[in-house]
C-alpha positions in Angstrom: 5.0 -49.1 57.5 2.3 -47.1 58.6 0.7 -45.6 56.0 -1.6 -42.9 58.3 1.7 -41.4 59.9 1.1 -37.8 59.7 4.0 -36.5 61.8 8.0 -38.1 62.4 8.6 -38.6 65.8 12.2 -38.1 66.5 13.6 -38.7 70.3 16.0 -36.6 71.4 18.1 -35.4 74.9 21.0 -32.9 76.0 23.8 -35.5 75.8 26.8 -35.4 78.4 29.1 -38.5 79.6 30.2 -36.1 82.9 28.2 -35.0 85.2 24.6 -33.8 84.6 24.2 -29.9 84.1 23.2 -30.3 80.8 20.1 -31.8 81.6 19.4 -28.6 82.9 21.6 -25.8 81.5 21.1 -26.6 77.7 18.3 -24.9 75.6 15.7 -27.5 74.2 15.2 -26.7 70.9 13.6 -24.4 69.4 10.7 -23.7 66.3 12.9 -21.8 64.1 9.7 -19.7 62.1 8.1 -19.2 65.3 11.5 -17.6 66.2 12.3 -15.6 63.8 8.3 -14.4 63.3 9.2 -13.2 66.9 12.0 -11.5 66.1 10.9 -9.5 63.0 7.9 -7.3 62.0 4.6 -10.0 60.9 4.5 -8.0 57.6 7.9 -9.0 56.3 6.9 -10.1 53.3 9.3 -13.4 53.4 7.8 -14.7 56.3 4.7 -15.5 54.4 6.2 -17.2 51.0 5.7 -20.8 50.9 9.2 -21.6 50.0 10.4 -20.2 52.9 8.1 -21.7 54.9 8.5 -25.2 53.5 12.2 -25.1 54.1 12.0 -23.9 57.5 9.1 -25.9 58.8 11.3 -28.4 60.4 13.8 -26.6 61.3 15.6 -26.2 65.2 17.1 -23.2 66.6 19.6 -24.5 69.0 21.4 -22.0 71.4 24.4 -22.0 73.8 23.8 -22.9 77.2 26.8 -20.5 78.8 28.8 -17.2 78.4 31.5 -18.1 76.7 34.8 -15.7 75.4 37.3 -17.7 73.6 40.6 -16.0 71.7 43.2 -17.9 69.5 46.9 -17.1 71.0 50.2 -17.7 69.4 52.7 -19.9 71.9 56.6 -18.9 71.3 56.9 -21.7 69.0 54.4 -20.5 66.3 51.8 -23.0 67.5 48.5 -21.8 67.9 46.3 -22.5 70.6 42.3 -21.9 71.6 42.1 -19.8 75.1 39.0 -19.2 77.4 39.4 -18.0 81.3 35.7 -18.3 82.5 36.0 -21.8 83.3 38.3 -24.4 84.5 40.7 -26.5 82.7 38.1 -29.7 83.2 35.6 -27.7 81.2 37.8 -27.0 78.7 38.6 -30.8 78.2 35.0 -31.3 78.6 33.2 -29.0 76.0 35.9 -27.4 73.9 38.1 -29.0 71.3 40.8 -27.1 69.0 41.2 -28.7 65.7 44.2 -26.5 64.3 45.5 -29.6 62.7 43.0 -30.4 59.9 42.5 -27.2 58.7 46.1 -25.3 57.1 44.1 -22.1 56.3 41.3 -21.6 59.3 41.5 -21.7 62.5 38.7 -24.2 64.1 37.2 -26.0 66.6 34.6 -27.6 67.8 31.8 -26.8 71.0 31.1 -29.5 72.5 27.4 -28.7 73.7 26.0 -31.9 72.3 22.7 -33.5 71.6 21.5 -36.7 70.2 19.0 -37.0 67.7 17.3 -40.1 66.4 14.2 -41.9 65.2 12.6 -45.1 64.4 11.6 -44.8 60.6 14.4 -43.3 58.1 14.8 -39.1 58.0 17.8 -37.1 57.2 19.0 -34.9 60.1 21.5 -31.8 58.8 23.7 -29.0 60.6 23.3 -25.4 58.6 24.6 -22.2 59.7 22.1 -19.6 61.7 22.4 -17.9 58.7 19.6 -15.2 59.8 21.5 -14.4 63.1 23.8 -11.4 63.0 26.0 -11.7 66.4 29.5 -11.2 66.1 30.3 -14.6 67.0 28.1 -16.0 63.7 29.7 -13.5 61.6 33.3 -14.2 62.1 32.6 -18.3 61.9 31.7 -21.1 59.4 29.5 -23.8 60.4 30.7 -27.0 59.5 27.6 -28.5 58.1 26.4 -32.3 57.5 23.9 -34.6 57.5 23.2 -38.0 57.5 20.3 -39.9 58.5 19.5 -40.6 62.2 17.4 -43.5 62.3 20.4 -45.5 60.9 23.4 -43.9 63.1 23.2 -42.4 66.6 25.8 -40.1 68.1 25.8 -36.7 69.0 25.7 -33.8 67.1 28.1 -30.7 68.4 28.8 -27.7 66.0 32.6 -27.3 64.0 33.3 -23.7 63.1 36.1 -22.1 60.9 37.2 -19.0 62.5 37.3 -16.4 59.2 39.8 -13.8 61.8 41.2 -15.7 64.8 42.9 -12.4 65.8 39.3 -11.3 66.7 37.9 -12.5 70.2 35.1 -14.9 69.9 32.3 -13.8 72.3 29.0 -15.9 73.0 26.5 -15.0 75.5 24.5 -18.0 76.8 21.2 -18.0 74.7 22.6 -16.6 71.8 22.2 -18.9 68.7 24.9 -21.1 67.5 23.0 -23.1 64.5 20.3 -25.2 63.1 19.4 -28.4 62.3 17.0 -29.2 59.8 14.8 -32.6 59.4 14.2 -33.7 55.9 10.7 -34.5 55.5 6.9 -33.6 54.4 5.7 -34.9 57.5 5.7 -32.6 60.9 8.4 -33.8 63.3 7.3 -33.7 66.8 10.2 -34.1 68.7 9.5 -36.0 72.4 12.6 -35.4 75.3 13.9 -38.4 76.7 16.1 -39.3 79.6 20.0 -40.4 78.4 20.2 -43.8 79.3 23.4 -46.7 79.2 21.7 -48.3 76.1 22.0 -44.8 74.0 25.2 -44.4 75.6 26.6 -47.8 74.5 25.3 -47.3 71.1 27.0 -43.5 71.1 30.3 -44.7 72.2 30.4 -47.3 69.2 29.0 -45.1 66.2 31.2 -42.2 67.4 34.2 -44.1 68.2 34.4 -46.2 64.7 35.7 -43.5 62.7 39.4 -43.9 64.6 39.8 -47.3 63.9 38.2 -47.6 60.7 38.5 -43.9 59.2 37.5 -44.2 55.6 34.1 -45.8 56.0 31.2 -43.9 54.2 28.1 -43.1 55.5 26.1 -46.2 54.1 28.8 -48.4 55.3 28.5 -46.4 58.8 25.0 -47.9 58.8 25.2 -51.2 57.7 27.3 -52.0 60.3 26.1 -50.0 63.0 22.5 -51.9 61.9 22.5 -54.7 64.1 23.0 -53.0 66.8 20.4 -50.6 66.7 18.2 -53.1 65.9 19.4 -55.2 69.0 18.2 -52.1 71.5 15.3 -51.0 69.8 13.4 -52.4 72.3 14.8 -49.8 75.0 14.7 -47.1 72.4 11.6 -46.6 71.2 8.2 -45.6 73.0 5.2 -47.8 71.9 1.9 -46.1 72.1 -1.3 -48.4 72.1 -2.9 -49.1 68.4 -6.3 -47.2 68.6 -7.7 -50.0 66.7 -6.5 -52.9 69.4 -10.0 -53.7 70.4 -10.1 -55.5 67.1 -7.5 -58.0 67.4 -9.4 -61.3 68.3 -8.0 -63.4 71.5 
């Protein structure tokens, strides 16, 4: 361990397995407290208490990368179903998934705008609802948080929402803020953008996959056995920098 570590580097990339507009149509994310200093008056009085700031400090604004108008409709049968005409039925399957069956009281779904997030040395990662945003989209919708910690399992993250009225129509306007994710630690992350590769791919598909064939593991079971693994690739995961203090290793 590396006592001296002032910062927590965490690697992270827009993550799609078709195609490759997200590498250029997704949002990198964003300083929350320099966005909301941005968006409000330097004197508000919050924006200066340490608590605030201490909670925020690590925290991601992450927006969505299109227009988007979705609307819940009713099919002759009672079933309900999630609708959007501004793209095509590939999309839909793509970035877009209803999830009417596990929820008997809210409508929901989740947007598939994904991103992977992970690090080296152990930090909790966690989804919270952009709580300080006031579009209509966040107000009519429940984040489905979470966390868990991404040094020990690698997949992407995409937001769930609860739909509070699904006979309102969903609007989002590319840029507008969707959530944010928050990284548990004293230290300063600095996050470094890296290119999705086969090896993060490989290890995606079998953290994300696990949970239909083995359904009731919990998270510290998730990482023991996804452990190995990680370990195996670290190698292709990680970038090393140089030691500043090589020129006093002996030959």
């Amino acid at each position: 361990m590396n006592l001296f570590r002032k910062q927590h580097d965490v690697y992270w990339c827009p993550f799609l397995l078709d195609g490759d507009w997200h590498n250029t149509g997704y949002y990198e994310p964003e300083s929350l407290i320099k966005y909301l200093v941005s968006e409000r008056d330097n004197e508000v009085e919050y924006l200066k208490c340490p608590a605030w700031q201490d909670y925020y400090k690590n925290a991601f604004l992450m927006r969505s990368p299109v227009d988007l108008t979705l609307q819940v409709d009713i099919l002759p049968t009672g079933e309900k179903v999630l609708m959007t005409k501004d793209f095509n039925q590939n999309f839909y399957n793509t970035h877009i998934m209803p999830r009417f069956n596990q929820n008997n009281k809210f409508s929901m779904f989740t947007l598939d705008f994904s991103y992977v997030f992970y690090s080296e040395h152990d930090i909790a990662m966690e989804m919270i609802s952009a709580t300080m945003e006031k579009t209509d989209f966040i107000k009519n919708t429940n984040l489905i948080s979470g966390e868990y910690n991404i040094a020990k399992w690698i997949r992407p993250v995409s937001p769930a929402f609860e739909i509070i009225d699904d006979q309102k129509i969903l609007k989002i306007k590319r840029g507008d803020p969707l959530y944010y994710i928050r990284f548990n630690t004293d230290k300063k992350v600095n996050l470094i953008r890296i290119e999705q590769s086969t090896t993060l791919e490989k290890i995606e598909k079998a953290c994300a996959r696990l949970k239909f064939f083995v359904p009731r593991n919990t998270l510290q079971e998730n990482y023991q056995v996804a452990a190995s693994l990680i370990n195996l690739h670290k190698g292709k995961l990680f970038k090393k920098s140089k030691c500043p203090f090589g020129f006093l290793k002996k030959d």
